[in-house]
C-alpha positions as CSV (number, residue, x, y, z in Angstrom):
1,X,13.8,9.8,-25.8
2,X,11.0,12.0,-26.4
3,X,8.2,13.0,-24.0
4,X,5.8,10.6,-25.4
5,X,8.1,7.7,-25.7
6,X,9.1,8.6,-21.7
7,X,5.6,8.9,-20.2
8,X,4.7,5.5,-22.5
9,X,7.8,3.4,-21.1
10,X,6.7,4.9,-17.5
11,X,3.6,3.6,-18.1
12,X,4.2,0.3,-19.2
13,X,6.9,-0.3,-16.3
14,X,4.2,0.8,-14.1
15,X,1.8,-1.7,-15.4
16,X,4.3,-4.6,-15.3
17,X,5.1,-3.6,-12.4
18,X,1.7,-4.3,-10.7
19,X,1.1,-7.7,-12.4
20,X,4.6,-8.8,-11.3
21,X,3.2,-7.8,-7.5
22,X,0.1,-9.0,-8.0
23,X,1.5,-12.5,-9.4
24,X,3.8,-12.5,-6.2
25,X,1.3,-11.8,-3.8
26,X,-1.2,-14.6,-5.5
27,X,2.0,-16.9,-5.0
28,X,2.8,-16.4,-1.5
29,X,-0.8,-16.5,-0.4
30,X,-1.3,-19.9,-2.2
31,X,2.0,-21.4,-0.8
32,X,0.8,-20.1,3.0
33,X,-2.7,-21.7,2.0
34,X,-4.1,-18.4,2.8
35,X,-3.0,-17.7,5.9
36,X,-1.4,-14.6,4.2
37,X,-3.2,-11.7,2.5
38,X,-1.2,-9.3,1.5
39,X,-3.7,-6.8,1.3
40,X,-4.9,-7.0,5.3
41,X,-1.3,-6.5,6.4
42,X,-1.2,-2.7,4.8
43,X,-4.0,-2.1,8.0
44,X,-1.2,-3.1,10.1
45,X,1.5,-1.0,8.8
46,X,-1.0,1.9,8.6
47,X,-2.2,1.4,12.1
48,X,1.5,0.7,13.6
49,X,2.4,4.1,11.6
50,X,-0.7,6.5,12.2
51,X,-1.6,5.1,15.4
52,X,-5.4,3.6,16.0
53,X,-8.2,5.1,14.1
54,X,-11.6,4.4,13.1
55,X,-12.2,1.6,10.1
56,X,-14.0,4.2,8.0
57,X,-10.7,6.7,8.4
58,X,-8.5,3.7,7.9
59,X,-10.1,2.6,4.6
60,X,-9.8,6.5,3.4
61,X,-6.0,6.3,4.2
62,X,-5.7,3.0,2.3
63,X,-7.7,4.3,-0.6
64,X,-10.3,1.0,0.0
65,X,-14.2,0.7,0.7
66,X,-15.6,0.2,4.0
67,X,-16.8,-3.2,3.2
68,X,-13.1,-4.6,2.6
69,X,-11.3,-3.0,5.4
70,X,-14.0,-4.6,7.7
71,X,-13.8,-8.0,5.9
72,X,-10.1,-7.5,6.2
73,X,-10.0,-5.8,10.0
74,X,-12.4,-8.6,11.1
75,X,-9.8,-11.5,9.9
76,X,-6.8,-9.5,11.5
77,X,-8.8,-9.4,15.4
78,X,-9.3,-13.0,14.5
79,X,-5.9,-14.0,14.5
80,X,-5.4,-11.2,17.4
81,X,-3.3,-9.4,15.6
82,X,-5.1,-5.9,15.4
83,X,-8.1,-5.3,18.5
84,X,-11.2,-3.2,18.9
85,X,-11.3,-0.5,21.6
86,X,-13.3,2.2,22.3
87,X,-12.5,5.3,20.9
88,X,-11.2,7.9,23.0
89,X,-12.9,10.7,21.5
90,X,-16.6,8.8,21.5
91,X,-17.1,5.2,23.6
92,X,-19.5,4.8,21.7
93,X,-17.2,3.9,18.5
94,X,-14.3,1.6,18.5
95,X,-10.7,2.4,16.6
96,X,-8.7,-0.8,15.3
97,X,-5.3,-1.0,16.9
98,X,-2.6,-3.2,16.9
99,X,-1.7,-5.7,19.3
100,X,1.7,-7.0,20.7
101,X,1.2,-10.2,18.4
102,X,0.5,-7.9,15.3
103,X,3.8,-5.5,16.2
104,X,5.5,-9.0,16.4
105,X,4.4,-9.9,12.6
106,X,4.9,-6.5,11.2
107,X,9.2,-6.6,12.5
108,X,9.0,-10.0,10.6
109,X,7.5,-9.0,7.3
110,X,9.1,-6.0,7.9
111,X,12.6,-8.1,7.4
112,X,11.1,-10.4,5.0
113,X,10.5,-7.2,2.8
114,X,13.4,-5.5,3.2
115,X,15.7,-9.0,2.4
116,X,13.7,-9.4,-0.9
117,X,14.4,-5.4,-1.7
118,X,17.9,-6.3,-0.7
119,X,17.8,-9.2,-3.6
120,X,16.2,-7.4,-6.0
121,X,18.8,-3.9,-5.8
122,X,21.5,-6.4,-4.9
123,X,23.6,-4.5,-7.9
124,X,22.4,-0.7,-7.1
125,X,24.7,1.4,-5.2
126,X,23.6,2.8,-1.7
127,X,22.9,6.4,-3.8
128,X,20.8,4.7,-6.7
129,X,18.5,3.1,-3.9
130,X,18.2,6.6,-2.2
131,X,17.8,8.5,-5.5
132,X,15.0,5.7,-6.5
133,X,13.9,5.9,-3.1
134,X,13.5,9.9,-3.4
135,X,11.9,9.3,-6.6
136,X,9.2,7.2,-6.0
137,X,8.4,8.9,-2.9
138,X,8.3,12.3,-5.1
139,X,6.1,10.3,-7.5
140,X,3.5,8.7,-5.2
141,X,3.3,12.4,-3.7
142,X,2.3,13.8,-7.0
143,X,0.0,10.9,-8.1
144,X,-2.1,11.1,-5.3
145,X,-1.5,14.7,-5.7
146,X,-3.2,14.4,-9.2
147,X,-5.5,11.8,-8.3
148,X,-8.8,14.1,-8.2
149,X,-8.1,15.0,-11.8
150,X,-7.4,11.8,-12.8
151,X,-10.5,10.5,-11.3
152,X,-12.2,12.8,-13.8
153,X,-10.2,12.2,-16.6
154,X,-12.4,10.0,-19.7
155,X,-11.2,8.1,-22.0
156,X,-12.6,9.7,-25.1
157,X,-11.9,12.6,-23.7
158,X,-9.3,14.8,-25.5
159,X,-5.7,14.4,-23.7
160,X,-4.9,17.9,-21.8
161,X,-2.3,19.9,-22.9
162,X,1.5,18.9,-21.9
163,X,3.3,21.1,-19.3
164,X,6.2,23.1,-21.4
């Protein structure tokens, strides 16, 4: 396989990828009548793993606008799984944070996650899933790495030269 031919399967698994997820998460909202939004529970996981922070710092770490980590943020105090308190650094300000309730949800979908990865590298030995694992960690790194330049790259725009 040439370079091309790599970088253009890459890309296409990539793209699948997302519609598969997308489908999936579409699915499992539907069948939970809403209740679930996949989407809100990343401001969870962020917030359980990065500790509580400001909405506009939380929508920067989630690569979002203000607007939907609010809409989102607001649902989650709803349901009392994240809360406002004031910041420590300015009382003036609040920081999102997450309650017992929210810890509770994140250990299930936590397992409910991990059991569907399960299913899905059912057949992969415990080194594939920790070379994928290393992998995909190495390639998120690097895409958001590279995301400035692709931010400016056009589409009429002559491709760059490959690396040799």
């Amino acid at each position: 396989m040439d370079h091309d031919e790599a970088i253009d399967l890459i890309a296409l698994q990539l793209i699948r990828l997302g519609r598969i997820r997308e489908r999936t998460n579409a699915q499992i909202s539907a069948a939970s009548h809403g209740e679930i939004e996949a989407a809100a529970y990343s401001i969870i996981f962020r917030l359980l793993y990065d500790g509580p922070m400001r909405s506009g710092a939380l929508a920067e770490l989630l690569y979002s606008d203000a607007s939907t980590i609010s809409r989102q943020a607001a649902a989650l105090v709803k349901r009392g799984l994240i809360e406002r308190r004031a910041d420590p650094a300015d009382g003036r300000a609040s920081v999102l944070a997450v309650t017992d309730a929210g810890r509770e949800l994140a250990t299930a979908l936590r397992q409910r996650r991990n059991a569907m990865l399960d299913s899905v590298l059912q057949h992969w030995s415990e080194s594939e899933r920790a070379e994928l694992g290393q992998m995909m960690r190495r390639f998120v790194d690097d895409y958001e790495q590279a995301r400035e330049t692709i931010l400016t790259l056009h589409p009429k725009d002559p491709a760059p030269e490959k690396p040799r």
